[in-house]
OpenMM code with the backbone's topology and positions (N, CA, C; nanometers):
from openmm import Vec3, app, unit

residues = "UNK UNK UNK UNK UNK UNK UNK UNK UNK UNK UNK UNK UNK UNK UNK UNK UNK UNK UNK UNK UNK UNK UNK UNK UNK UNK UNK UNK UNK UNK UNK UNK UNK UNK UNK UNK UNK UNK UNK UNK UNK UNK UNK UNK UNK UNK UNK UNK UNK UNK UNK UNK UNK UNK UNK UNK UNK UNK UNK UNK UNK UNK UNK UNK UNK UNK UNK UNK UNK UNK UNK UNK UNK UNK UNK UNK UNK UNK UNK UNK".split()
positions = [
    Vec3(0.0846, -0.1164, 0.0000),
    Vec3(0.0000, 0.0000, 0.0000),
    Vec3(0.0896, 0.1232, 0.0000),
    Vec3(0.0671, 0.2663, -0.0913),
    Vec3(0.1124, 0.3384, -0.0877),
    Vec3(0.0484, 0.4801, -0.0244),
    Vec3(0.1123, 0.5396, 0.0431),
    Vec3(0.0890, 0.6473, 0.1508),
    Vec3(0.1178, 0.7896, 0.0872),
    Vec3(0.0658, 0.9024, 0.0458),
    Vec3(0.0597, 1.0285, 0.0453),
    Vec3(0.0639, 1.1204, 0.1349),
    Vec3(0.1630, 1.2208, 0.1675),
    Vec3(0.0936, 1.3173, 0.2671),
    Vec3(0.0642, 1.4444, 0.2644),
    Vec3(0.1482, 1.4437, 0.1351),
    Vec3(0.1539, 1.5823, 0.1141),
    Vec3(0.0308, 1.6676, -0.0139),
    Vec3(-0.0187, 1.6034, -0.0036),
    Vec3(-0.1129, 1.6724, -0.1648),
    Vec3(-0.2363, 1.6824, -0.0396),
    Vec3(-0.3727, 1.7634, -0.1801),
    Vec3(-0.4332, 1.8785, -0.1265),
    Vec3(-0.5973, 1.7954, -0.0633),
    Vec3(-0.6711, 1.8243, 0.0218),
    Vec3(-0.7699, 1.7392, 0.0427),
    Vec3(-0.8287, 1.6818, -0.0717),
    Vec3(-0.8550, 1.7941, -0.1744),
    Vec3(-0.9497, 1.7470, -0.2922),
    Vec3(-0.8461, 1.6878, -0.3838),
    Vec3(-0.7405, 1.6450, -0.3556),
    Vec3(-0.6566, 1.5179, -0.4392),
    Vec3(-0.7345, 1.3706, -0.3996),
    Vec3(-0.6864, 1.3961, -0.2873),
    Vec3(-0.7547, 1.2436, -0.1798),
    Vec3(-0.8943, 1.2613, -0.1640),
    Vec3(-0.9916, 1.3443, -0.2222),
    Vec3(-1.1713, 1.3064, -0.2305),
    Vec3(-1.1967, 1.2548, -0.3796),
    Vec3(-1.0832, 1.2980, -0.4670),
    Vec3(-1.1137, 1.2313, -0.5808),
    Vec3(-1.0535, 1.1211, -0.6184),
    Vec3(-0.9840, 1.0687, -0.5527),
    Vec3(-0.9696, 0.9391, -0.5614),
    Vec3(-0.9954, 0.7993, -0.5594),
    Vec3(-1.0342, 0.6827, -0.6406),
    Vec3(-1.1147, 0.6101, -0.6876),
    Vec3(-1.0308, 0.4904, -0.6340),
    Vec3(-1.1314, 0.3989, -0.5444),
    Vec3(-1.0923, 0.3210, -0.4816),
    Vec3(-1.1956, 0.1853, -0.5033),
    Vec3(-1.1200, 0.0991, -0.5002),
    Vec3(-1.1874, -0.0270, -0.4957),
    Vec3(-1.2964, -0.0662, -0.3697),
    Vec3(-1.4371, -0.1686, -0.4026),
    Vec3(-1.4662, -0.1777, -0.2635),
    Vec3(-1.5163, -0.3335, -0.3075),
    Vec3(-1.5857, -0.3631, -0.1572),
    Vec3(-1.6712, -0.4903, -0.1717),
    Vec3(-1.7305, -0.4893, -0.0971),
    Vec3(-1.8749, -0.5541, -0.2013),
    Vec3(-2.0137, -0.5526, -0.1567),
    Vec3(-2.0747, -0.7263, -0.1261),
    Vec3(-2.1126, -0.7170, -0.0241),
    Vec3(-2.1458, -0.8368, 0.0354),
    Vec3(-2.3168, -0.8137, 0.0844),
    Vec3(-2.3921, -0.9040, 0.0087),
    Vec3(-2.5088, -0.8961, 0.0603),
    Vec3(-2.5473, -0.9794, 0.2147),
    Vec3(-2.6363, -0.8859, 0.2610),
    Vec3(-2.6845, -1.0017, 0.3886),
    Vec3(-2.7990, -1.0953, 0.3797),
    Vec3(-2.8277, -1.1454, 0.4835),
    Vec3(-2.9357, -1.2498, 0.4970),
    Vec3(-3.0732, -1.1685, 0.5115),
    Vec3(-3.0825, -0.9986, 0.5422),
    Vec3(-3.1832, -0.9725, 0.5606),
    Vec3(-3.2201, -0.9189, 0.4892),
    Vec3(-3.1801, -0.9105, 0.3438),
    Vec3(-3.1804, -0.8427, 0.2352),
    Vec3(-3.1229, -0.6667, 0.2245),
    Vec3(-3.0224, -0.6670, 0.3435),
    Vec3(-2.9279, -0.5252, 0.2841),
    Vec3(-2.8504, -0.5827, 0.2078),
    Vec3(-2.7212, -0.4930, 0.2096),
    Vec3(-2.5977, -0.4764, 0.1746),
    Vec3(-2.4975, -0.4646, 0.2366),
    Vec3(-2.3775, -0.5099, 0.2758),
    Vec3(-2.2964, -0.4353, 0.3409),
    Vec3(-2.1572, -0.4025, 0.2389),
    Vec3(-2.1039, -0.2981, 0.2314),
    Vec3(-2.0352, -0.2689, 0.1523),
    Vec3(-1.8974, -0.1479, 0.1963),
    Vec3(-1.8210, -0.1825, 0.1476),
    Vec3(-1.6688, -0.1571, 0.1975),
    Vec3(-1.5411, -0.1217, 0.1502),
    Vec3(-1.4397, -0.0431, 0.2066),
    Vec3(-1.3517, -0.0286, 0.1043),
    Vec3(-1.2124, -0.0389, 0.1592),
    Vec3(-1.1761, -0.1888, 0.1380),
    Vec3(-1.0868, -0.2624, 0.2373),
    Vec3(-0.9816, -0.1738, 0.2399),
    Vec3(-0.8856, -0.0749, 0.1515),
    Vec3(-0.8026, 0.0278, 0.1546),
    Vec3(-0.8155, 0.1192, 0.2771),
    Vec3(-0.9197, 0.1758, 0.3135),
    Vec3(-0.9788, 0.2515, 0.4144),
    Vec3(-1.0305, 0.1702, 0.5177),
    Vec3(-0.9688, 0.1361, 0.6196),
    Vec3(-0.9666, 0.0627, 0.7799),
    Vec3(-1.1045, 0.1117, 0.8160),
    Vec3(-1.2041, 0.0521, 0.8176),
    Vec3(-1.3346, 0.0895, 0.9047),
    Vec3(-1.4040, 0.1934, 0.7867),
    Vec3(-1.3944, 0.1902, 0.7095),
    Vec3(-1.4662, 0.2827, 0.6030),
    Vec3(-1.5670, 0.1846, 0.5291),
    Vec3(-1.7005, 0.1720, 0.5624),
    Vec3(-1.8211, 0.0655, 0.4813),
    Vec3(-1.9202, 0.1533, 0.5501),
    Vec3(-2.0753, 0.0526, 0.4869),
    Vec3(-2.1714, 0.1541, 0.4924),
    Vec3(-2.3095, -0.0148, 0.5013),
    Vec3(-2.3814, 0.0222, 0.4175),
    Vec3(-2.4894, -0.0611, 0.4159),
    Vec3(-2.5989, 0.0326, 0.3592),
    Vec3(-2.6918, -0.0679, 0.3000),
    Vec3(-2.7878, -0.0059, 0.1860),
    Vec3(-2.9192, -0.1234, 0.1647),
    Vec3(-3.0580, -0.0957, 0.1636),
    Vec3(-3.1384, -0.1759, 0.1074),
    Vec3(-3.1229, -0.1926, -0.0575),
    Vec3(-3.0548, -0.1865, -0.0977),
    Vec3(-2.9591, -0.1720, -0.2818),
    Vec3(-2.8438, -0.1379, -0.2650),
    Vec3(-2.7855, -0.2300, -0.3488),
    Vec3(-2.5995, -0.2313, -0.4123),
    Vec3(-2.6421, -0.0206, -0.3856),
    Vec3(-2.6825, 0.0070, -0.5051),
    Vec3(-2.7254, 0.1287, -0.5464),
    Vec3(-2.6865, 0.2624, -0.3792),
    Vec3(-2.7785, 0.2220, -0.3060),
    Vec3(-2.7724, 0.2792, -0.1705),
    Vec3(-2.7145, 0.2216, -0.0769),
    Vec3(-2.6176, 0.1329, -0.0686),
    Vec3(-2.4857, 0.1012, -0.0327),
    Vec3(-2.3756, 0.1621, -0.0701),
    Vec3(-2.3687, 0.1929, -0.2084),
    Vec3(-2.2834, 0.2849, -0.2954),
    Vec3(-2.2926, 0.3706, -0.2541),
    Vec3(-2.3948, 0.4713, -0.2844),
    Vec3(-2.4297, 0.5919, -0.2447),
    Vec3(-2.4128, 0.6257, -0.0745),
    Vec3(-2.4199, 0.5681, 0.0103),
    Vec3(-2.4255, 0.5763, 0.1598),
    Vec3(-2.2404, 0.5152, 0.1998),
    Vec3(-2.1826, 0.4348, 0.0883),
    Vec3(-2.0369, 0.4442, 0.1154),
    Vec3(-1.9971, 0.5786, 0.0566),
    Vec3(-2.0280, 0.6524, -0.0570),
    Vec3(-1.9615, 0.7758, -0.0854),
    Vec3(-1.9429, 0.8742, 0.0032),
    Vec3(-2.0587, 0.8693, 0.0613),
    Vec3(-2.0309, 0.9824, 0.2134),
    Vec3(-1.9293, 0.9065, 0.3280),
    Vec3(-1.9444, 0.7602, 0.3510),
    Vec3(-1.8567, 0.7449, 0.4406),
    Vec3(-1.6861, 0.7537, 0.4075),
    Vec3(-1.6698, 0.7159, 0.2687),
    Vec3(-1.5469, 0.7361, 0.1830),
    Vec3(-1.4841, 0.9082, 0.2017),
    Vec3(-1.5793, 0.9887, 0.2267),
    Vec3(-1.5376, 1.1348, 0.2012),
    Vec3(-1.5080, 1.1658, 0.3287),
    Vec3(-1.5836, 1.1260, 0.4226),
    Vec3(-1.5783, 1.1521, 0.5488),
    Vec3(-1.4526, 1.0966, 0.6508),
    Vec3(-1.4409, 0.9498, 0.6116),
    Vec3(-1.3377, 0.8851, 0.6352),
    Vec3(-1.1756, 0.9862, 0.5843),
    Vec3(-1.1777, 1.0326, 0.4565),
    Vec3(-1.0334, 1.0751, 0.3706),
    Vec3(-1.0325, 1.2219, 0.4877),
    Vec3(-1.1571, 1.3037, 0.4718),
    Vec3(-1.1774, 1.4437, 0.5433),
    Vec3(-1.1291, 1.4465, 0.7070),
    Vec3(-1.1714, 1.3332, 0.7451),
    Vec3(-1.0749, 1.2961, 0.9072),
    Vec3(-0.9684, 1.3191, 0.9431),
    Vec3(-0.9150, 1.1692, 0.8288),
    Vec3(-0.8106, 1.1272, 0.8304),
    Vec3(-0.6940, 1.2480, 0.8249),
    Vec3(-0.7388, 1.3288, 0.6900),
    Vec3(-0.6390, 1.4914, 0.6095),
    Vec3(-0.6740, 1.5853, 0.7942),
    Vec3(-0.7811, 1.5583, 0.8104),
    Vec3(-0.7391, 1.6576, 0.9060),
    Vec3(-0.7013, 1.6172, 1.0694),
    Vec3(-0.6803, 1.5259, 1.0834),
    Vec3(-0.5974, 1.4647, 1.1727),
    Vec3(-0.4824, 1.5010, 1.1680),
    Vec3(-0.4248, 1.4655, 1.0207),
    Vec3(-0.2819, 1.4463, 1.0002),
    Vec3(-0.2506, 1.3188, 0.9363),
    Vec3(-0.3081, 1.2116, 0.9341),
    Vec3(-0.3244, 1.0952, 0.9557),
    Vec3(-0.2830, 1.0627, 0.7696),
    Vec3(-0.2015, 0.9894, 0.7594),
    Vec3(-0.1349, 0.9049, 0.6383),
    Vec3(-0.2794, 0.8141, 0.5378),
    Vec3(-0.3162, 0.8543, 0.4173),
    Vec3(-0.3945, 0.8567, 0.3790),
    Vec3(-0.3729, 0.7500, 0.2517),
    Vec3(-0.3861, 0.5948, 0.2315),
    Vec3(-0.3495, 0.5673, 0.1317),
    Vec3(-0.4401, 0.5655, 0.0082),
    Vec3(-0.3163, 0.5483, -0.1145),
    Vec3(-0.3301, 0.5580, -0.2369),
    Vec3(-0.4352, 0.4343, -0.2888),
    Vec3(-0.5125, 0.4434, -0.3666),
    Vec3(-0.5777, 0.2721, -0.3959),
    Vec3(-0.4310, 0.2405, -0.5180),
    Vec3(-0.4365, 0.1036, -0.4696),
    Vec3(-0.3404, 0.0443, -0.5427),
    Vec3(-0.3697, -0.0367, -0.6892),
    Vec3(-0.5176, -0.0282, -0.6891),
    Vec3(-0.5847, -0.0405, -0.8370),
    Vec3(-0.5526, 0.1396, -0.9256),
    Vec3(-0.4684, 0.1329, -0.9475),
    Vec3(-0.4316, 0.2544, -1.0118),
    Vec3(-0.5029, 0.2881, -1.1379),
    Vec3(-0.6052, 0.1826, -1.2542),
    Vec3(-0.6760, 0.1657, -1.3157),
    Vec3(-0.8353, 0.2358, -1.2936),
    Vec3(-0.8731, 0.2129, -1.1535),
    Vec3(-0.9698, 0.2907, -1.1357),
    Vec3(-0.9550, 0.4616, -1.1078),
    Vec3(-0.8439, 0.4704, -1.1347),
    Vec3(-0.8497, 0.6680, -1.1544),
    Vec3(-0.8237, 0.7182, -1.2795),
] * unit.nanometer
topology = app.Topology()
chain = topology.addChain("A")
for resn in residues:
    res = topology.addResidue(resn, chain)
    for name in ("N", "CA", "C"):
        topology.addAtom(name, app.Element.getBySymbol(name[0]), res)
């Protein structure tokens, strides 16, 4: 995994990261973005799993930048 620290918040909000979506038994979603430690969400649809990880994805990077906190790169370099 590769680490950035120095570039600008809106480098690291536009950055395109891999995730995985795992359905449950009760008919959500749970969905995730193994790059980002504790960054997933859940959705009654893939659709609003997606959508409800984008805010946790932004929120998670927006922390992290303002912590200080080492922010990695997705290593699928294809999805940017």
């Amino acid at each position: 995994m590769v680490y950035v620290t120095s570039e600008s918040l809106d480098y690291y909000l536009n950055l395109n990261y891999a995730f995985s979506v795992y359905p449950e038994k009760t008919g959500m979603y749970t969905i995730m973005i193994p790059e980002l430690p504790g960054c997933m969400s859940q959705g009654k649809s893939i659709a609003e799993a997606v959508k409800n990880l984008e805010k946790a994805r932004r929120y998670w990077i927006i922390r992290a930048w303002d912590s200080g906190n080492e922010i990695p790169i997705p290593s699928d370099t294809n999805l940017n």
